[in-house]
N, C-alpha and C positions, 0 to 999 in steps of 0.2 A: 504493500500500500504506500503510493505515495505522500511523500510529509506535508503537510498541507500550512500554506505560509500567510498569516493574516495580510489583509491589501493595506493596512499601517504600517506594514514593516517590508512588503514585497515593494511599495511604490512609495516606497520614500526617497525625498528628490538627493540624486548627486550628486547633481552643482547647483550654481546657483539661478543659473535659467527658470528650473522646473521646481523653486518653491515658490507655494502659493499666496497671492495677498500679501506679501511684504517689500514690495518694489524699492520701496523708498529705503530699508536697507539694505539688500543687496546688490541694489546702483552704490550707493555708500562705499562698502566692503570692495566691491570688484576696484572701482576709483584707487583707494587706497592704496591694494595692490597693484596697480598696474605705473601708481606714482612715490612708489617704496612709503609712503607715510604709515606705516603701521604701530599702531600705537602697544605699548610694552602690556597693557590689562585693558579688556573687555567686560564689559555687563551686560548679557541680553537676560530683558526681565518684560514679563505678559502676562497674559493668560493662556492656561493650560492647553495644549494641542494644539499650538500655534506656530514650532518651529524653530521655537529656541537651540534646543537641544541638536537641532537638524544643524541649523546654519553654524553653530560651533564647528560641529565635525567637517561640513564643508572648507569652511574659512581654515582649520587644521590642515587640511590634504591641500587644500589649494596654494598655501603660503610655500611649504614644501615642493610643488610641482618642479620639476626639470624642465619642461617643456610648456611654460606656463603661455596660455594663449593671447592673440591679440585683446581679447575681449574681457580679459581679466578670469577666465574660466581655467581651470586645470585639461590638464589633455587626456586621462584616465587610463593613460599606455605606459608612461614611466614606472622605474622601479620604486621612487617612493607612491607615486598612487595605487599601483595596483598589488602593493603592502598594507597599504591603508583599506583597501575593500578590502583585503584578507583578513585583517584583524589582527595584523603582525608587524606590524608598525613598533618602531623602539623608541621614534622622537616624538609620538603620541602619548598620553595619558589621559584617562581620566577618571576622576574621582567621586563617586559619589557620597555628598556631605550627608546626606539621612542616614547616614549610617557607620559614617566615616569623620564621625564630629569633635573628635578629641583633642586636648589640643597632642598630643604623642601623632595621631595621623598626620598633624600640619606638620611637624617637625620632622617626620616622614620623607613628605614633600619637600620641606624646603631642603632638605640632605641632598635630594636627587636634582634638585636643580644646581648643584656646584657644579656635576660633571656635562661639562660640553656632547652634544651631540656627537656621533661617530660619521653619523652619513647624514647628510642634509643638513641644511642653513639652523633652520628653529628647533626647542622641543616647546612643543605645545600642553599644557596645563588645563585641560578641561572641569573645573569644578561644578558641579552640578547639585541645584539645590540647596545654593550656599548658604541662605539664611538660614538653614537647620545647625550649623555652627555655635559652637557656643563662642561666650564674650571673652574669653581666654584664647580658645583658639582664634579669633578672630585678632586678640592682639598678637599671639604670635608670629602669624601670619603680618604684620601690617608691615614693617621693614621689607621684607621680601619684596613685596608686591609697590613698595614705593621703589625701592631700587635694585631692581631685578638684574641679572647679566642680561649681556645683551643678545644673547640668541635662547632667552625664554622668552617666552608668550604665554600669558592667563588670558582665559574666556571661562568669567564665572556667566552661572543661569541660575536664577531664580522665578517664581511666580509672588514672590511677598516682596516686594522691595523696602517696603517701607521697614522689615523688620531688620532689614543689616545698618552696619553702624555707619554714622556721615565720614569716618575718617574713612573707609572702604571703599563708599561711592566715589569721593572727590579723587580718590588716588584713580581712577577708571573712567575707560569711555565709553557713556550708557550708551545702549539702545535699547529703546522702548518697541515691542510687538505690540500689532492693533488684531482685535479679533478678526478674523475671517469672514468677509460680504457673504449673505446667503447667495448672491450670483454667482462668487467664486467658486465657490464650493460647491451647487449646482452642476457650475462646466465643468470642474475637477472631476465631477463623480460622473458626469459623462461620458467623459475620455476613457475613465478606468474603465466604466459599460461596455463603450466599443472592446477594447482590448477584451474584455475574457467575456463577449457576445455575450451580452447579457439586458434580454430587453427590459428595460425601465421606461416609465411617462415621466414624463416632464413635472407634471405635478406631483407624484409621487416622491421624487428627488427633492422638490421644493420643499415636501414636510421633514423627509429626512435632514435639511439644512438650518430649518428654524426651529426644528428638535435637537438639534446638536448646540444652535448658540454659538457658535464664531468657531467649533474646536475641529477640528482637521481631522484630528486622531480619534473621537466619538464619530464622527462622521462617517467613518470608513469603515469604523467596527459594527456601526449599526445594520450599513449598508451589507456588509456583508452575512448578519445576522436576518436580513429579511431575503438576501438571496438563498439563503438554506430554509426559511419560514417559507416562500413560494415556488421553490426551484427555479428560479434564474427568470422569474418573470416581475416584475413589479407592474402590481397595477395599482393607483390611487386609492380601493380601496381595501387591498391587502395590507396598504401599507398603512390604513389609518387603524386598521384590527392588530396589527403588530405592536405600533406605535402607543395602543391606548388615546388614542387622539380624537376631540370632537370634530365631527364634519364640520364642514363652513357650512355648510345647506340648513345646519339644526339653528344657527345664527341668524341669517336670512329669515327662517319660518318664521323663528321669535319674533324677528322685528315687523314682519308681516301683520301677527296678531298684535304686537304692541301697536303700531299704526292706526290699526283698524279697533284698539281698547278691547278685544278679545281677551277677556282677562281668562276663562276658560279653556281657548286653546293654548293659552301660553303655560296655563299649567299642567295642562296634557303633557304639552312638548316638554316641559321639563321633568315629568314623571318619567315619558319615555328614554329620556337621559341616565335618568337615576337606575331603570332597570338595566339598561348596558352595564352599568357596574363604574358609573362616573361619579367622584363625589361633586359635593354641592361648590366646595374651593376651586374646580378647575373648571366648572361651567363660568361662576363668577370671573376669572379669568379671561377664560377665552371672549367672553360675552364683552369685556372690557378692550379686549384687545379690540373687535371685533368694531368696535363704536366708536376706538381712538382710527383706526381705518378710513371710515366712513368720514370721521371730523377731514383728516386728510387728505380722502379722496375731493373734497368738495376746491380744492386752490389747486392749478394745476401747476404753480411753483413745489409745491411740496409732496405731487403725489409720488415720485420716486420714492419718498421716505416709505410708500406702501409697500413690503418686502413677500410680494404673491406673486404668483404665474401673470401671464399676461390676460389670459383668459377671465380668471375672476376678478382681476385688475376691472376688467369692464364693468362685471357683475358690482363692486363697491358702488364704481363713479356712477350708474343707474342709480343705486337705492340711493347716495346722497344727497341725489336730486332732489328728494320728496322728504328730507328732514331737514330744521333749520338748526344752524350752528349754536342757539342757545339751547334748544331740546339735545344736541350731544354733549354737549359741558356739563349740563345740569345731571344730565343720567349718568356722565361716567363719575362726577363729583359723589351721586349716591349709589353708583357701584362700589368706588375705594371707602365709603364708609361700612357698605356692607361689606368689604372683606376683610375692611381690619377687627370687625367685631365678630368675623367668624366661629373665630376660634372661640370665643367667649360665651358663645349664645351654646344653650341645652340642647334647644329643640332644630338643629342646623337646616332642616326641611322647612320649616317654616320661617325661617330667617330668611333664604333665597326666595319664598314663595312672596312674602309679605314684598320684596324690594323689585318683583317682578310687577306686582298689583300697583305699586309706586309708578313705575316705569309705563304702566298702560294709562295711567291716569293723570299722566306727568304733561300731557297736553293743555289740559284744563285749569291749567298753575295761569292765573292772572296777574296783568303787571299794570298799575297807574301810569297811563300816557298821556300826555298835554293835543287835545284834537287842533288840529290846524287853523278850521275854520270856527270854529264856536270858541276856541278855548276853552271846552268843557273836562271836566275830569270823567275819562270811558274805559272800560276795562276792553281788554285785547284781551284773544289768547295767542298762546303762542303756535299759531298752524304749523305746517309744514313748510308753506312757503310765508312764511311773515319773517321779517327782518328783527335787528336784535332791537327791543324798546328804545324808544327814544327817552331822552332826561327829563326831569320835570323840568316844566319854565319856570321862573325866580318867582312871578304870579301871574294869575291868571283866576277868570271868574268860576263861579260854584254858585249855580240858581237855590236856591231853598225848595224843600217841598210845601211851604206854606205859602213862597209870594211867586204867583203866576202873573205872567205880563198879560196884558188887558189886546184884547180883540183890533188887529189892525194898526196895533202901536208897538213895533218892535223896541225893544228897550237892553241897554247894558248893563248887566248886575252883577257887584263883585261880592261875596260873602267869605268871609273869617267866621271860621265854626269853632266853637271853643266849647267847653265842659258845663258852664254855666251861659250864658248867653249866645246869644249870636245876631251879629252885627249887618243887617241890608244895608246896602249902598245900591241905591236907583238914582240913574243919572239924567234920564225922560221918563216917569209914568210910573206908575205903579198901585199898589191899593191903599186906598187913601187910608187915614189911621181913625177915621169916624164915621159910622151910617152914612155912604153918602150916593148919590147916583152916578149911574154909570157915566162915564167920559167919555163922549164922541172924539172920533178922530180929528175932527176940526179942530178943535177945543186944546189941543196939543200936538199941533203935526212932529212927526219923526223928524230925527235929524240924522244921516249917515254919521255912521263913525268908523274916522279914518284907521284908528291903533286900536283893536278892542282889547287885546293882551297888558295892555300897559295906557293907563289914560291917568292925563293931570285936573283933577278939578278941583274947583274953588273952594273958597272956604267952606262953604254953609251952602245946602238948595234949601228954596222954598217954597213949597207946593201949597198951592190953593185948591179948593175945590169945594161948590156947592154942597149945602147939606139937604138935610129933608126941609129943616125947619125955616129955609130959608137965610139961615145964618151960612158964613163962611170958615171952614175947616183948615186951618191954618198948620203944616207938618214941618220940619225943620230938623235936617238928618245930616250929621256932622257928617264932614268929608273924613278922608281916609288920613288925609294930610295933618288934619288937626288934631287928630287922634296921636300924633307921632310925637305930642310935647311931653305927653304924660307916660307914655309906652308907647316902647318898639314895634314898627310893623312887621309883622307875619306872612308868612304864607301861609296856602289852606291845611300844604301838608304839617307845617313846622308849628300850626298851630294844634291840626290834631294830634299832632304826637303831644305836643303841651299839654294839651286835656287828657290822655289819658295816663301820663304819667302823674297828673294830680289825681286823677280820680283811682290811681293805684296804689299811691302815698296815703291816699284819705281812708280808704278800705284798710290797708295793713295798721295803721294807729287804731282805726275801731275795733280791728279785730288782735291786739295787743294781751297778751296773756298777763298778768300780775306776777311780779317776782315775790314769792315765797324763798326762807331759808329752807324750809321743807323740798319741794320742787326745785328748788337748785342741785340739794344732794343729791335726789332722784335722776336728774338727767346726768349730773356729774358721772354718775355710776354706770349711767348708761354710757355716754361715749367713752372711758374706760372697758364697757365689757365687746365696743367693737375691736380694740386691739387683741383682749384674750381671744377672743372668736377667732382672729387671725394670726394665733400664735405667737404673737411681739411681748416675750414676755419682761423684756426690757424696757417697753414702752412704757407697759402696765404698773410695771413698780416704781417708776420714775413720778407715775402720774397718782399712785396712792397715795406715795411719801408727801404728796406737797397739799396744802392745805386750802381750801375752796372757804370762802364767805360773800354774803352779800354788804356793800360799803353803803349802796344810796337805792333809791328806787330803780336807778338804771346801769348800776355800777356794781361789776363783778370783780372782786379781786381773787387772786390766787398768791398765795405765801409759801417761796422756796425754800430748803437747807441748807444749799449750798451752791457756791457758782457754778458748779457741772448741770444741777438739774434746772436753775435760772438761766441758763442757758439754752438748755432743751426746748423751757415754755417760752423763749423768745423766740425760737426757731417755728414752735407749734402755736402761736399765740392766733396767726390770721384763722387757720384749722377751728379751734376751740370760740374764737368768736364769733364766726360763723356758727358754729355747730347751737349756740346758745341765743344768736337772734332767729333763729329757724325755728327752735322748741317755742322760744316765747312768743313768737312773734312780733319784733321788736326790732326794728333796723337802728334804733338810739344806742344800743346798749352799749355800754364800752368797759372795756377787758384791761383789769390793771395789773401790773405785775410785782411783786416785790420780794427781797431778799433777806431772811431773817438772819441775821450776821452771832446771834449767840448763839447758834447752832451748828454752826462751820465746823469749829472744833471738834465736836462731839462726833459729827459725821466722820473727820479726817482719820479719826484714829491714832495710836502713838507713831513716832514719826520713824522712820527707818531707819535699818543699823546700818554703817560703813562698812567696808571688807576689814578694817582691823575688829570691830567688834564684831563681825559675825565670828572672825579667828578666834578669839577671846573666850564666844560663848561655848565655841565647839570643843576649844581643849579644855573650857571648864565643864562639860558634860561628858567627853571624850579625851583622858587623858593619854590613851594609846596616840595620840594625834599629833599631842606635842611633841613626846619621845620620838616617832618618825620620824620629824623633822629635825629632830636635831640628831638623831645615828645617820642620817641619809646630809645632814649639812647642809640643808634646804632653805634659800631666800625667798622671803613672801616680798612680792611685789604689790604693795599697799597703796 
C-alpha cells in the first residue's frame, strides 16, 4: 500500500514563487538576496497556517544556493539545494522552542554557532515558536543574536509576538504575515483539484475557505478530509453536511418571512434548523453575518468586502434592494445583543425565538420626523424603501387636539406641550375664548405665510370678536417672544421630554418609602446575603464587620474599623447607594462614610517579629537550633 502524503505537506511551496498570499514578503526576501543586504536575524510572526515556517526554510536553501537565479529564486539542482530537500543539510538547523525552551538548549545553540560552516556561505538558525522561550533563555540568547559571526543567520517564527521580549524584536527584522484572501485560497485549492483530478464546484471550495479563516494548512486538511467524505467529488452540498455548515438558502427564507412579518414561518425555519443538529449560537451567527452582507451588498464601493461566489454575490445585491440601511443596523445591533447574552439565558430556544419575533416586527419601530410641508410632527415607518429619518427641526408647529382652525381660514399654530399646561399660539383665527358666533371669512381674510417653520411675531395679538350679547370678546395671547424674558424657549420635543421627566420626579417622591432603623437593617442584610449567594465570602465579612445607622431622615451612614475595609466601602459606596434608593425609593438619599480610628489597633493585631527575633524565639523553644549553628559555625544574615 502506498504511503499516502497529506496535500499540506505534498504541496508545500519550494520557493518563493509558489507561496500563497504573501507577495509583499517574498518580493522583500528575493530583493535582499539578489542585492546581498541580508540582515544577521529575522522574525516572521502571523497567524497560524500562513507560511511562516515555509518561507524560513525557503529563504535557508535559497541564501545557500550555488546557482542562485536571476530572479532571486534558488535553482533546486545544486548540491547545497538538493541537500536541503533531502533533509541533510549540515548548515541548516532548526529548533523547535515548545519544546526546546531551556535556557541549557540556547546555550546549545549558541556553542554550535562558533564553528564556521564546512560547505556553503551561511549556517542558518531556524527557531521556531520562539515565544514559548522562557525569560532566561531569552536573555541568554540576546548577545548572540545582537552580535552574531558573520556567516550565521537566525529566522525566528512565532504566532504570539506580543509575548517575546522588546530587546528581541528590536535586535530583528520583522515580518508580519497577513491571513490568506478566501480568493486565494479558493485558486490554490483549485490548482491542487486539477492536479490529483478531483472534481470540486466552485462554491463548495468557497465554504471550505471561509471555514478555514485565512489558514492555508486547515485549508488543505479539510479539503482533503471531504475528498475521502465524497470520493473525489465535491458538490456544495456535500460539503455543507461535512462542514456542519448552514445553507445561505435557510438565511434568505428567514429574511423572506421577516419581510413579509411571518412571525410563524420564521419559527418553522428555525425549528427546522435546530433539528439538523444546529445550535441556537451558530444560527445567531450566520444570521449576522448574513445581514452585515446585505448592509454591504447595498454601496457598490464596498461590495468586494462581500467574501461569496459570484453567483450568490447576485443573490445578496437583489434582497438588498428591498431592505433599508437603518432596518440592517438596527437588526444586527439586536443580533450582537442576542449573542452576547447567549450564553447566559436558560431557556437558549426561546432567547433566539423571542429576537427573531423582534426582527419581524422590527419594521413597525417609529421614528419622529419634521413633514416638509405642514411642519407637523408624523410618525414614519421604517419600509423597505424609506430612507434613514430625517433630524428634528430646532421648531416647528404641533396643532392641539382641542383648537381646530375655523372653516375657510387657514391658520398657523405653534404649541409647546408641557406637563401642566399648554400654551396656543394663533397667529390668524382661531376659537374665540367666549360664547361667541361663528367668523365669516370676510371678517378675517387669510394671509399667506411665507416661513411656516420658523415665524417672528409681535408682541401681543389681539383678537376681537362679536358675542351673543352683543358685547365685544376681547382675547390677548402672549407671543412666543415675550414668553422668553421669564423662560427659555423650547421645542415640542425638549419640552416633552421636560414634562415627563417632572412628572417622573413627582411620582418617585410620592411614592418614597420612610426610613426606619428597623428597614435599614433588613435590606442591609439583604444586599449582604446577594454576595453569600454568590460565594464572595470576603465580601460578606468585610461588609458585616462594619456598622450600618441611620444619621437624618435621608442620611445613611456606614462606620468602618479600619483603613483596608474604608477602603473597600469607598470602592463599593456608588453599588450600596444605589442599592438603598431602589429599596426606598428615594433618589435624595445620600450615603456617608466614616472611619472609627479607636479600633484600628484592635483590628491590626500585635505587630510583627524581625528575622533576629523570630531566631531568638526559635532557639528559645528549640535549643537543638542554637547548638547547630554554632558546631556547623553558621552566620545569620539579619
Amino acid at each position: 500500500m502506498e504511503n499516502f502524503i497529506v496535500s499540506a505537506r505534498k504541496y508545500r511551496p519550494q520557493n518563493f514563487s509558489t507561496v500563497v498570499g504573501q507577495s509583499h514578503i517574498t518580493t522583500t526576501l528575493k530583493n535582499a538576496i539578489r542585492n546581498s543586504q541580508l540582515a544577521h536575524a529575522f522574525l516572521f510572526c502571523g497567524p497560524r497556517g500562513v507560511g511562516k515556517t515555509t518561507c524560513a526554510r525557503i529563504l535557508a536553501k535559497t541564501i545557500n544556493c550555488e546557482n542562485l537565479q536571476p530572479d532571486g529564486e534558488a535553482c533546486n539542482q545544486c548540491h547545497s539545494c538538493t541537500s536541503f530537500n533531502e533533509g541533510s543539510s549540515f548548515n541548516i538547523h532548526e529548533l523547535d522552542a515548545a519544546s526546546n525552551n531551556s535556557v541549557d538548549d540556547i546555550r546549545t545553540l549558541v556553542e554550535q554557532v562558533r564553528f564556521a560552516p564546512q560547505a556553503g556561505k551561511y549556517k542558518i538558525y531556524i527557531i521556531d515558536e520562539v515565544h514559548m522561550l522562557s525569560s532566561s533563555a531569552f536573555n541568554a540568547f540576546l548577545k548572540t543574536l545582537e552580535e552574531p559571526p558573520s556567516y550565521a543567520i537566525f529566522i525566528l517564527a512565532t504566532t504570539e509576538k506580543h509575548k517575546i521580549l522588546p530587546t528581541i524584536l528590536s535586535r530583528c527584522q520583522i515580518f508580519d504575515f497577513k491571513r490568506i484572501t478566501i480568493q486565494d485560497t479558493v485558486d490554490h485549492l483549485q490548482e491542487i483539484c486539477q492536479k490529483e483530478h478531483i472534481e470540486a464546484e466552485s462554491d463548495a471550495l468557497h465554504l471550505v475557505a471561509q471555514k478555514t479563516d485565512g489558514c492555508m494548512r486547515d485549508s488543505l486538511s479539510t479539503l482533503d478530509k471531504i475528498v475521502s467524505f465524497t470520493g473525489g467529488h465535491l458538490t456544495y452540498q456535500n460539503t455543507l453536511e461535512h462542514l456542519n455548515i448552514l445553507d445561505y438558502d435557510y438565511f434568505f427564507k428567514v429574511m423572506e418571512t421577516v419581510l413579509q412579518q411571518d412571525v410563524a414561518g420564521a419559527l418553522l425555519i428555525f425549528d427546522e434548523i435546530l433539528q439538523k443538529g444546529f445550535e441556537g449560537d451558530n444560527f445567531l451567527n450566520g444570521w449576522a453575518e448574513f445581514l452585515r452582507n446585505l448592509l454591504m451588498s447595498k454601496e457598490d464601493r464596498v461590495l468586494h468586502l462581500v467574501e461569496v461566489s459570484g453567483n450568490l454575490k447576485d443573490r445578496y445585491k437583489q434582497m438588498s434592494g428591498r431592505v433599508s440601511p437603518a432596518y440592517l443596523v438596527t437588526a444586527l445591533h439586536l443580533l450582537n445583543e442576542t449573542e452576547i447574552n447567549y450564553r447566559m439565558a436558560r431557556n437558549k430556544r426561546l432567547h433566539v425565538e423571542m429576537a427573531l419575533i423582534k426582527l419581524c416586527f422590527l419594521q413597525q419601530a417609529v421614528t419622529l420626523v419634521s413633514d416638509d410641508q405642514t411642519g407637523e410632527v408624523v410618525k414614519k415607518k421604517l419600509v423597505a424603501d424609506g430612507a434613514v429619518p430625517q433630524k428634528l427641526r430646532s421648531s416647528f408647529a404641533q396643532a392641539t387636539p382641542d383648537a381646530k382652525p375655523m372653516t375657510g381660514q387657514p391658520a398657523t399654530t405653534a404649541t409647546i406641550a408641557s406637563n401642566e399646561a399648554r400654551l396656543t399660539i394663533e397667529s390668524q383665527g382661531g376659537q374665540p375664548t367666549a360664547p361667541a358666533q361663528p367668523v365669516t371669512p370676510s371678517a378675517q381674510p387669510a394671509q399667506p405665510v411665507q416661513r411656516p417653520a420658523q415665524v417672528t411675531p409681535p408682541a401681543a395679538t389681539t383678537q376681537t370678536t362679536p358675542s351673543n350679547n352683543g358685547h365685544t370678546a376681547t382675547a390677548t395671547a402672549p407671543r412666543a417672544g415675550q414668553a422668553t424674558a421669564s423662560t427659555p424657549k423650547l421645542t415640542g420635543l425638549a419640552a416633552m421630554k421636560e414634562a415627563l421627566a417632572a412628572k417622573q420626579q413627582t411620582q418617585t417622591v410620592q411614592q418614597a418609602i420612610p426610613m426606619t432603623a428597623g428597614a435599614l437593617t433588613v435590606y442591609w442584610d439583604e444586599f449582604i446575603d446577594r454576595f453569600r449567594q454568590a460565594n464572595k465570602m470576603t465580601v460578606v465579612s468585610n461588609l458585616q464587620l462594619a456598622q450600618i445607622k441611620l444619621i437624618g431622615a435621608e442620611e445613611i451612614g456606614i462606620v468602618s474599623r479600619n483603613i483596608v475595609q474604608f477602603r473597600f466601602m469607598e470602592e463599593e459606596k456608588l453599588s450600596i447607594s444605589a442599592f438603598f434608593k431602589d429599596k426606598f425609593q428615594n433618589p435624595a438619599i445620600v450615603l456617608t462614610l466614616s472611619l472609627d480610628e479607636t479600633q484600628q489597633t484592635q483590628d491590626i493585631g500585635p505587630a510583627p517579629l524581625s528575622s533576629r527575633e523570630q531566631f531568638q524565639k526559635m532557639t528559645e523553644k528549640y535549643p537543638l537550633v542554637k547548638e547547630l549553628k554554632e558546631k556547623l559555625n553558621m552566620e545569620l544574615d539579619f
